[in-house]
N, C-alpha and C positions, 0 to 999 in steps of 0.2 A: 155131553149130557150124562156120563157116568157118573162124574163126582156127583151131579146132583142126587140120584138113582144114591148110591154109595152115602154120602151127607143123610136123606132121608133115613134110610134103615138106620142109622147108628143113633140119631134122634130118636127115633120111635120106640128103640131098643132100650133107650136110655130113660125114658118118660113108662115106659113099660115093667123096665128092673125097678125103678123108683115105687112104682105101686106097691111091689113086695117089698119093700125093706121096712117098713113096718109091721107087716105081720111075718109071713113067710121069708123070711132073710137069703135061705138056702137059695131059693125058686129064680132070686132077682141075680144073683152070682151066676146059677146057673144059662139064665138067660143072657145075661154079661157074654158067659163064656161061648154063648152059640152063636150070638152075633159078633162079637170076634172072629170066631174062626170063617164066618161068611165074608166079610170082608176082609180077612186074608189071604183068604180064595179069589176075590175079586181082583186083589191086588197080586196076587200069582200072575194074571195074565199080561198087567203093565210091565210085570219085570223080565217076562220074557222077550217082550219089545225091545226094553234096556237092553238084556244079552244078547240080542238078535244086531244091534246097531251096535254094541262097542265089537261085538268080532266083526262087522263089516267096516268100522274104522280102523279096527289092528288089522286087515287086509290091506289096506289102503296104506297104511305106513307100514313101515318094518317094526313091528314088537316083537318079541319072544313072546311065544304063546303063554308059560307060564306066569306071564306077569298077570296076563288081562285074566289068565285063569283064578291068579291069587285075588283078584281086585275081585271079582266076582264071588269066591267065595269070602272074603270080608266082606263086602254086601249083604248076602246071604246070611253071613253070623250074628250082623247090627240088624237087619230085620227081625230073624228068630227072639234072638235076643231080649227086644223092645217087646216083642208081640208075648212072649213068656211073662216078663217082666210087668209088661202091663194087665196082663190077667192076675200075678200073683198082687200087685196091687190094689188092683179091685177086690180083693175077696181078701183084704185085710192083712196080708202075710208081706211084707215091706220087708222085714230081714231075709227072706228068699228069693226076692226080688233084685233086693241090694246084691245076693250072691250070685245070682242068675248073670246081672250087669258085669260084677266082678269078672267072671269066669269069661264072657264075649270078651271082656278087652285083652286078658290073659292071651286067647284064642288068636284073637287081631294081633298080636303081639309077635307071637310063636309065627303065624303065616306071614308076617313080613321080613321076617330076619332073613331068607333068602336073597331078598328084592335087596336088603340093606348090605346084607356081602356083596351081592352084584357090585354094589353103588360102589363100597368100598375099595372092590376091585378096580372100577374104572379110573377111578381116584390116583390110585396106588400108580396105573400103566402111565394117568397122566405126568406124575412127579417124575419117573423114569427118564 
């Protein structure tokens, strides 16, 4: 019943910012930007569900913790990300948005190249 809960306010929110975009512009951004971050907060607490069940699946198998650790934080970076991204595009600004997006994959990038030595390691043991 949350999504419903969650669906409603982002509706209301949206029918609400649209009232000022005709006169007060600022006021409907602003609004924008408050119901965002309430429903970021909502969704804070389904993601610690997620963290909560992939460490009790990496207990259950053998992982190096670093992986599930890096997979989590790429999670964490495409959330932000989006959630940045989507606010600077509501409020008109799409080239810092564009950069914002730039910069998360960059980020995604950088955090996996451990995970992709591993691989290449294993690779390497296997030809041996």
């Amino acid at each position: 019943m949350t999504i419903v809960r969650i669906a409603l306010l982002g509706v209301v929110g949206c029918l609400l910012a649209l009232q000022f975009k005709s006169g007060k512009s600022e006021y409907g951004i602003y609004l924008s930007v408050g119901v965002s971050l309430v429903l970021f907060f909502f969704m804070g607490s389904s993601l610690e569900v997620l963290v909560d069940t992939v460490e009790t699946l990496s207990s259950y198998i053998s992982i190096d913790s670093v992986y599930v650790e890096t997979m989590l934080k790429m999670l964490g970076v495409t959330y932000l990300a989006e959630f940045a991204s989507g606010i600077c595009k509501d409020a008109g600004y799409q080239t810092i948005a564009g950069q914002i997006e730039i910069f998360a994959k960059l980020t995604i990038l950088v955090l996996s190249m451990p995970v992709l030595l591993a691989l290449l390691q294993t690779i390497q043991e296997f030809l041996r």
